[in-house]
KEKE-3310 file (N, C-alpha, C; in steps of 0.2 Angstrom, whole numbers, plus 5000, padded with zeros to 4 digits):
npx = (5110:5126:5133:5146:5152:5160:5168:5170:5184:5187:5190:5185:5169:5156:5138:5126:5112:5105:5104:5091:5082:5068:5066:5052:5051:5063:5055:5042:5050:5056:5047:5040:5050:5053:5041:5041:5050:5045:5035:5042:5048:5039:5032:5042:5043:5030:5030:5040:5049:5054:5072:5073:5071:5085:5081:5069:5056:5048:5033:5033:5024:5019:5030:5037:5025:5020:5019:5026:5039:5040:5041:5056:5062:5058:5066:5081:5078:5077:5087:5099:5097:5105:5099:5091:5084:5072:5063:5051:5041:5026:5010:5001:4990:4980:4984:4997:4990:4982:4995:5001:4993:4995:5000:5012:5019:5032:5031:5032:5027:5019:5012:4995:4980:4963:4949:4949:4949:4938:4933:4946:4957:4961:4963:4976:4983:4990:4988:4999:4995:4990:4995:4995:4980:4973:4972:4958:4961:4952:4953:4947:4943:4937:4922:4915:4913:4917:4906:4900:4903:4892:4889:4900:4898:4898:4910:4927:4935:4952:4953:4965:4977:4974:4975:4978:4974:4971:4959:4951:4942:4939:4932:4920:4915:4910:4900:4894:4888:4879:4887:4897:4898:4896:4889:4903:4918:4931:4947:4962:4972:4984:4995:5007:5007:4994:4991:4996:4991:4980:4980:4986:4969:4963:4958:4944:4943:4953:4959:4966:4978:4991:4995:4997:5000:5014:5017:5025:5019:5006:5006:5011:4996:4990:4994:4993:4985:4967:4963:4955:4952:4942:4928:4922:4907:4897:4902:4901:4890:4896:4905:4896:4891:4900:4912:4925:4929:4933:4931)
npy = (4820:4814:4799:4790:4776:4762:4758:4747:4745:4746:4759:4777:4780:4790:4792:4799:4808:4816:4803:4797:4804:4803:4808:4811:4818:4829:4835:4840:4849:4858:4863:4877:4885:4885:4888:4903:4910:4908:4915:4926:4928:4929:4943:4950:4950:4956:4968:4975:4986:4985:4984:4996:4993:4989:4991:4996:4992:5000:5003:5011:5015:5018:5016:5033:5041:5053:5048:5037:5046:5052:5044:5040:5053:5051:5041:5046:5054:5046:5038:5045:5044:5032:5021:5010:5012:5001:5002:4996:4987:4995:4995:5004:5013:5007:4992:4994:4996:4982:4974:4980:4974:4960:4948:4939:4948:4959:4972:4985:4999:5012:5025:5029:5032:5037:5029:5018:5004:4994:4980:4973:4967:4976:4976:4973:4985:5002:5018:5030:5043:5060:5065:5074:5081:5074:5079:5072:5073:5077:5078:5085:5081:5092:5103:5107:5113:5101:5096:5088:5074:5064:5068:5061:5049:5037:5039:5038:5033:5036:5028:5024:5012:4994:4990:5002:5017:5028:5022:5014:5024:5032:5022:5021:5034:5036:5025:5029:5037:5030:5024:5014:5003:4996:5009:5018:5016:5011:5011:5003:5014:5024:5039:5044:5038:5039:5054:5054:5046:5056:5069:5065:5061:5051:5046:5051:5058:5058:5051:5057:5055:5056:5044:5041:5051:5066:5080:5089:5081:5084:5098:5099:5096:5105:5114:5111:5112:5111:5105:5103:5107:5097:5104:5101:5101:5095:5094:5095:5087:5074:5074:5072:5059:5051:5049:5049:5058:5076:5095)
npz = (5268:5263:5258:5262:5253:5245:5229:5215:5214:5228:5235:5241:5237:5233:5237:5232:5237:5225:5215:5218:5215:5202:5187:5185:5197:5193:5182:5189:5198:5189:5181:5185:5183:5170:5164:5169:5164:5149:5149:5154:5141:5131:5136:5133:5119:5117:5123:5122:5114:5097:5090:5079:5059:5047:5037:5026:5013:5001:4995:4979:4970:4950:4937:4933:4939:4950:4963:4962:4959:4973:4981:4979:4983:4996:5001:4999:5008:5021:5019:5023:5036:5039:5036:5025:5009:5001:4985:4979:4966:4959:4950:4951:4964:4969:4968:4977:4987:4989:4989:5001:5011:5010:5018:5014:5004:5003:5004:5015:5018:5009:4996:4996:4991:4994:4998:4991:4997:4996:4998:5003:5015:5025:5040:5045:5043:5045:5046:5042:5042:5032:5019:5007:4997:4983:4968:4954:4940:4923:4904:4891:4873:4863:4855:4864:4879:4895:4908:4915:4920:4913:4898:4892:4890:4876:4872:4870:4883:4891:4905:4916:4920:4924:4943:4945:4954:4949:4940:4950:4955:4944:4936:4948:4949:4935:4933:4943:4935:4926:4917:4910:4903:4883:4871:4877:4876:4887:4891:4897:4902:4905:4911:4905:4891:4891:4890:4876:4865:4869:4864:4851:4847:4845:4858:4868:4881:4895:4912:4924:4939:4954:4952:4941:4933:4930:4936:4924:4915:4915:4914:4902:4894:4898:4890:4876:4862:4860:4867:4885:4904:4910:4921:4936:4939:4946:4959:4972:4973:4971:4982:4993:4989:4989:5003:5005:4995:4993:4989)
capx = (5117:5128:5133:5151:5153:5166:5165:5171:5191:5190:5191:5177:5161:5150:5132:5123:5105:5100:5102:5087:5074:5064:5065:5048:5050:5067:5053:5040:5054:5059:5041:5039:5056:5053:5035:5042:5055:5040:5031:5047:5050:5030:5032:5048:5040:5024:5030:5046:5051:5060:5074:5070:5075:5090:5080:5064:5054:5041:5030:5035:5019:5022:5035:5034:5020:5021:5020:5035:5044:5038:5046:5063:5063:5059:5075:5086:5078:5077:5094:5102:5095:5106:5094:5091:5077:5072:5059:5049:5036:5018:5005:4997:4989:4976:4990:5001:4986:4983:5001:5004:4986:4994:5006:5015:5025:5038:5032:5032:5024:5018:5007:4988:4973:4958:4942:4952:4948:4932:4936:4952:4955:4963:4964:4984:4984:4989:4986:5004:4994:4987:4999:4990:4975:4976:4965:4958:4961:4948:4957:4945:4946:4930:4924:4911:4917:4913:4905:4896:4903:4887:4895:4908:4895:4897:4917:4934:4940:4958:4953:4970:4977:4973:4979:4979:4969:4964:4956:4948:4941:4936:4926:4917:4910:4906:4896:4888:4881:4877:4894:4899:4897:4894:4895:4906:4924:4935:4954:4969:4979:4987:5003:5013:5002:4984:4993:4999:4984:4972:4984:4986:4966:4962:4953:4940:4946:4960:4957:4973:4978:4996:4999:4997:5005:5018:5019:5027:5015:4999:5008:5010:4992:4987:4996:4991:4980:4961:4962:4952:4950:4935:4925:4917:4899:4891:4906:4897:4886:4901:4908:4889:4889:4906:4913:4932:4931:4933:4929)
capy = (4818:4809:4792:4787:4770:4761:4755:4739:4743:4747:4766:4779:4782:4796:4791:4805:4809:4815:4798:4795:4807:4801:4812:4815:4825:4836:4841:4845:4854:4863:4866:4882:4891:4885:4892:4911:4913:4907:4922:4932:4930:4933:4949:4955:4950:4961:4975:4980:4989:4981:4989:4999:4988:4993:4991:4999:4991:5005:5002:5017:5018:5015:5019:5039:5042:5057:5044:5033:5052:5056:5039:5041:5055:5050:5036:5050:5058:5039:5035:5050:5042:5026:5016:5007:5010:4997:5004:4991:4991:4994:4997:5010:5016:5002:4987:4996:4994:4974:4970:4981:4969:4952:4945:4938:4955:4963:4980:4987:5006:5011:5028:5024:5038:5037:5029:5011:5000:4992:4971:4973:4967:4981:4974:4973:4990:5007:5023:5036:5050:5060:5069:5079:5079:5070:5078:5068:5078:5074:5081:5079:5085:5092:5109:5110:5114:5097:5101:5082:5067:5062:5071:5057:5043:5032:5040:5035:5035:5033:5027:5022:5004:4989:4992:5011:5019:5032:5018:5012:5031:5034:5018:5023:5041:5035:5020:5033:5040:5024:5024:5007:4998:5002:5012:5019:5012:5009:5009:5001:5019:5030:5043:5046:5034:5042:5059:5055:5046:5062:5072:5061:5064:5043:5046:5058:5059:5054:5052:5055:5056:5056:5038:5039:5057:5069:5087:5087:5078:5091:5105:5100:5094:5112:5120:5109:5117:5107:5101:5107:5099:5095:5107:5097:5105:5091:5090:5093:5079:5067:5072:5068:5052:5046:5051:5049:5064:5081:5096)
capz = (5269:5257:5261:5261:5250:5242:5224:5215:5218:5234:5233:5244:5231:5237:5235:5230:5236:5218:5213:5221:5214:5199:5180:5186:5201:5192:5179:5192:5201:5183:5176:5188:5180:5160:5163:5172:5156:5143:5152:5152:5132:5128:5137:5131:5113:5115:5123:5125:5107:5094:5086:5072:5053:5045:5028:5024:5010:5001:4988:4976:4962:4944:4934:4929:4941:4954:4965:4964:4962:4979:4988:4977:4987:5005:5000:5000:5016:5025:5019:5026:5042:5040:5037:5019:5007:4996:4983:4976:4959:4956:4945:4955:4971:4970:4967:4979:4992:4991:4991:5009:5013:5010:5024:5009:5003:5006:5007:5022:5018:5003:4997:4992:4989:5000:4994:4986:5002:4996:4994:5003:5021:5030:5047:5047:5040:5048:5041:5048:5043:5027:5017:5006:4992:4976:4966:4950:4932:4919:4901:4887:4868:4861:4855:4867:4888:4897:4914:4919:4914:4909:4892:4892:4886:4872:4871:4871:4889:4896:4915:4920:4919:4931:4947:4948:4961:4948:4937:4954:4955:4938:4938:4954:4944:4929:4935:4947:4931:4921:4911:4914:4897:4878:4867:4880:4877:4893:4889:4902:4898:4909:4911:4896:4885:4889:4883:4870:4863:4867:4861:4846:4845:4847:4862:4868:4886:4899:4920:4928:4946:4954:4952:4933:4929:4933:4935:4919:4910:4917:4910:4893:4893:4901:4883:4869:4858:4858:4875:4892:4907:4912:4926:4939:4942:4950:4964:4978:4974:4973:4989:4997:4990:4994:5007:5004:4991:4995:4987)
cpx = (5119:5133:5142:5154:5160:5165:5171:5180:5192:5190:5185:5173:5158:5143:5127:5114:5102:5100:5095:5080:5076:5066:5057:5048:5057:5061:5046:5045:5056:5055:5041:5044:5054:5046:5036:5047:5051:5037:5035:5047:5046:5031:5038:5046:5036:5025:5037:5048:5058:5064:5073:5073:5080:5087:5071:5062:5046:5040:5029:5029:5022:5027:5035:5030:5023:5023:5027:5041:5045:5044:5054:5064:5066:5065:5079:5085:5078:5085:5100:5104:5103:5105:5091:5085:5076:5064:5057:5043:5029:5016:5001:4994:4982:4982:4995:4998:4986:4989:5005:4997:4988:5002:5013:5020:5026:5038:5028:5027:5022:5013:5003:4983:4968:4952:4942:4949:4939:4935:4941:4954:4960:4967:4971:4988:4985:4992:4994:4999:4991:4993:4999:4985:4976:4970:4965:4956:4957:4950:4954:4944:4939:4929:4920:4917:4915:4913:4905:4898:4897:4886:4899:4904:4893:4906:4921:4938:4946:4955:4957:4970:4976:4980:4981:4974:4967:4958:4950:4941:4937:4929:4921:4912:4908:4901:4889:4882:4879:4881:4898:4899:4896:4888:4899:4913:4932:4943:4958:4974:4979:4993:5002:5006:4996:4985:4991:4993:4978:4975:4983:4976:4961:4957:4949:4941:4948:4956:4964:4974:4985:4999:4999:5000:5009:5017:5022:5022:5007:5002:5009:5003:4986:4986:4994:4983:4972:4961:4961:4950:4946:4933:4920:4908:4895:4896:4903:4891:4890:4905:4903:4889:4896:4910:4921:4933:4931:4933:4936)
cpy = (4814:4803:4791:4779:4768:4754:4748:4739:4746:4754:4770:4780:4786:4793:4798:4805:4809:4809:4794:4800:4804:4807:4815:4820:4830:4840:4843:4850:4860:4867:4875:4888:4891:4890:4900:4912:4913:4913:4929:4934:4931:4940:4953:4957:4955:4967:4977:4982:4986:4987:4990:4993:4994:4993:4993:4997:4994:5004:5010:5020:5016:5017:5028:5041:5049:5054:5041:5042:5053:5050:5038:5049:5058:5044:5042:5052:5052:5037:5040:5049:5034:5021:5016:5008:5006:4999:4998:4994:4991:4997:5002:5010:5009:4995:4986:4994:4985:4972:4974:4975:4962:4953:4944:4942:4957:4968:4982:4997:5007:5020:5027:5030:5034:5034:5020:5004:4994:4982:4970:4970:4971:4981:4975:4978:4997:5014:5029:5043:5053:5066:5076:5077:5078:5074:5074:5073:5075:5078:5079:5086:5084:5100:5111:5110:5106:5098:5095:5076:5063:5062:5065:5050:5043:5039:5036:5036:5032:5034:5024:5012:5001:4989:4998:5012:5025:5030:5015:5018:5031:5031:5019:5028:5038:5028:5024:5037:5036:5024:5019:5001:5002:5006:5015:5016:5014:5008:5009:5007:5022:5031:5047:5043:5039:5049:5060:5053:5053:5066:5072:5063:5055:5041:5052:5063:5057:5057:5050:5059:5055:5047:5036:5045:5059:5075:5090:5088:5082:5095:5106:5098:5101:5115:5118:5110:5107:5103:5104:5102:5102:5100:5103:5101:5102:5091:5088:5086:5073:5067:5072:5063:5049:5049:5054:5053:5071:5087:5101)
cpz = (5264:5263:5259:5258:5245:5236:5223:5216:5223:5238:5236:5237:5238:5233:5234:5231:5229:5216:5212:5220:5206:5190:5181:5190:5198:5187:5181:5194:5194:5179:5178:5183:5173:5161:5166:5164:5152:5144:5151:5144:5131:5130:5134:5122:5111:5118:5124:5115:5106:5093:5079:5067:5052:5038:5029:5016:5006:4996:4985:4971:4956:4943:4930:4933:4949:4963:4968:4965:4969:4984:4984:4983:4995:5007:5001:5008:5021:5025:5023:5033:5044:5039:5027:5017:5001:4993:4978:4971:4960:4952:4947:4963:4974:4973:4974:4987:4995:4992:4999:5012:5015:5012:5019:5004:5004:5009:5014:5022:5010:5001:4992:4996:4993:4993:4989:4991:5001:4993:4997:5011:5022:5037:5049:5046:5046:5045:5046:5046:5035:5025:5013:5001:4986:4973:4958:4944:4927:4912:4897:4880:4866:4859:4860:4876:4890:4906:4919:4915:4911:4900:4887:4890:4881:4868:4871:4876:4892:4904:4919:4920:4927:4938:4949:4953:4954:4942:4944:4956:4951:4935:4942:4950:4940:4929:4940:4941:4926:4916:4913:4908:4890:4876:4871:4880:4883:4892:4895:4900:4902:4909:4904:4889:4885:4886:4881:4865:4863:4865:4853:4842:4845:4853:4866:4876:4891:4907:4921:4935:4949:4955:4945:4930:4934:4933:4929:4913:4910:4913:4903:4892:4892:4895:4877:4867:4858:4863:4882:4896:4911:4921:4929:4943:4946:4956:4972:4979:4974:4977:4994:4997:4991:4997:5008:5001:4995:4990:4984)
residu = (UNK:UNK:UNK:UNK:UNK:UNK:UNK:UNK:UNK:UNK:UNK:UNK:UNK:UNK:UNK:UNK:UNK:UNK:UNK:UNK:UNK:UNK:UNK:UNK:UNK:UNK:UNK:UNK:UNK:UNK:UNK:UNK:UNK:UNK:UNK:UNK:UNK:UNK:UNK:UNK:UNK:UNK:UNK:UNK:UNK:UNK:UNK:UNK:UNK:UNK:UNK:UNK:UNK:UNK:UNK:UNK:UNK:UNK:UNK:UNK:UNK:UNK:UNK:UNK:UNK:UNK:UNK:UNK:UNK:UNK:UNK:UNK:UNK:UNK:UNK:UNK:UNK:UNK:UNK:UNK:UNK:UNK:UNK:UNK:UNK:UNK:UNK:UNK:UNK:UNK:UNK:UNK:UNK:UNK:UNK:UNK:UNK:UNK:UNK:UNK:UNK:UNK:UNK:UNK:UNK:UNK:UNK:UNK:UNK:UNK:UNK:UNK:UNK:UNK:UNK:UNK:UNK:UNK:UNK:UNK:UNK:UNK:UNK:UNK:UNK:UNK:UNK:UNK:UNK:UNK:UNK:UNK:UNK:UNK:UNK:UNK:UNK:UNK:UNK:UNK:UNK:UNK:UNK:UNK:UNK:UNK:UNK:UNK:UNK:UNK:UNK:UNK:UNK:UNK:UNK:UNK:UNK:UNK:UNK:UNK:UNK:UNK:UNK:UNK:UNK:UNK:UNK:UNK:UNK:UNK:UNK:UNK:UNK:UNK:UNK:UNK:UNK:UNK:UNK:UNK:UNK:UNK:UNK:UNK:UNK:UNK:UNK:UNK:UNK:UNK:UNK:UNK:UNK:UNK:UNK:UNK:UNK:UNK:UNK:UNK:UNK:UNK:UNK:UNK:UNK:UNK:UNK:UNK:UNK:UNK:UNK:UNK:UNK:UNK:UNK:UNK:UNK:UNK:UNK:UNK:UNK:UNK:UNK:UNK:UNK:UNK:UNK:UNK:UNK:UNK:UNK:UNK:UNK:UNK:UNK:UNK:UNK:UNK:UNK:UNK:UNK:UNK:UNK:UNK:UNK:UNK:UNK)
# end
């Protein structure tokens, strides 16, 4: 009930029950509701779907790489959608991988060859799917055929620069067969560059895989005179021991 008073000229005053409760019982009386909305907006948070982005950030591959061609692309097929694609740089299928890894980068998708995940945490990662098979070209200038990279020690190999996935790769084989140090000389080279050098005749032989060449650059490599690419003989035994290869 409110109380009828009359203040200091004389005039009714209504006395108002609230006056009479505490700051602590409005925020026991309040706590119940703030706590049912904090519950509301967690769950509306974890499961109700957002809206899509209006911008899509992909990591493309290098420059030149079949790679980056591929998500130039899916920007045309995405943008079509209405929806913004921002093509961002790398160094290859490796590179491309740690920076979709670390919370800190922008990219948001990116494509990365099987078999690169060794050191890398993964956990925030999820795979849409597999696209199709990379496989890894070994291009090398000699008179003989070469069948085993075993061949390939105390040479001149282009194994793609840091950061590639088929530098990540190529490493991987040639370690498997004790080709890991000298005489064996290791060069940062792939694409255009690794070519042009085995072409040139500089190095004995190039590993390229679709984040270091182009369709292009295979086909002149197919035609130049004093250049055969490498027949894998042992394959079956490097899709026994690692498992991510295929034959």
């Amino acid at each position: 009930m409110e109380k009828a008073t009359r203040d200091q000229t004389g005039r009714p005053a209504l006395k108002s029950r609230w006056a009479a409760i505490s700051w602590r019982d409005l925020l026991v009386m309040a706590a119940p509701a703030v706590l049912v909305v904090a519950v509301g907006v967690w769950l509306a948070v974890k499961f109700v779907r957002p809206a899509p982005p209006d911008t899509i950030h992909m990591i493309g591959g290098a420059e030149g790489s079949s790679f980056r061609a591929m998500a130039e692309r899916y920007k045309k097929i995405i943008e079509g959608f209405g929806v913004k694609v921002d093509i961002l740089p790398s160094k290859g299928a490796q590179d491309t991988l740690q920076q979709l890894a670390n919370p800190n980068e922008k990219g948001d998708v990116g494509f990365v060859q099987g078999g690169l995940t060794d050191g890398v945490d993964i956990s925030r990662l999820v795979s849409l799917g597999t696209l199709f098979a990379q496989p890894l070209m070994v291009y090398c200038r000699g008179d003989q055929p070469v069948e085993i990279l075993s061949q390939l020690k105390g040479k001149r190999l282009a194994v793609g620069p840091e950061g590639s996935g088929t530098r990540t790769l190529a490493l991987k084989l040639l370690k498997a067969n004790e080709i890991d140090a000298a005489p064996t000389v290791l060069l940062e080279l792939g694409g255009a560059e690794a070519a042009k050098e085995l072409m040139a005749g500089t190095i004995d032989a190039a590993f390229l895989m679709g984040d270091s060449a182009t369709p292009e650059l295979l086909r002149g490599l197919r035609t130049a005179t004093g250049i055969e690419s490498m027949n894998f003989r042992q394959a079956d035994a490097y899709v026994r021991r690692f498992r991510f290869l295929s034959k």
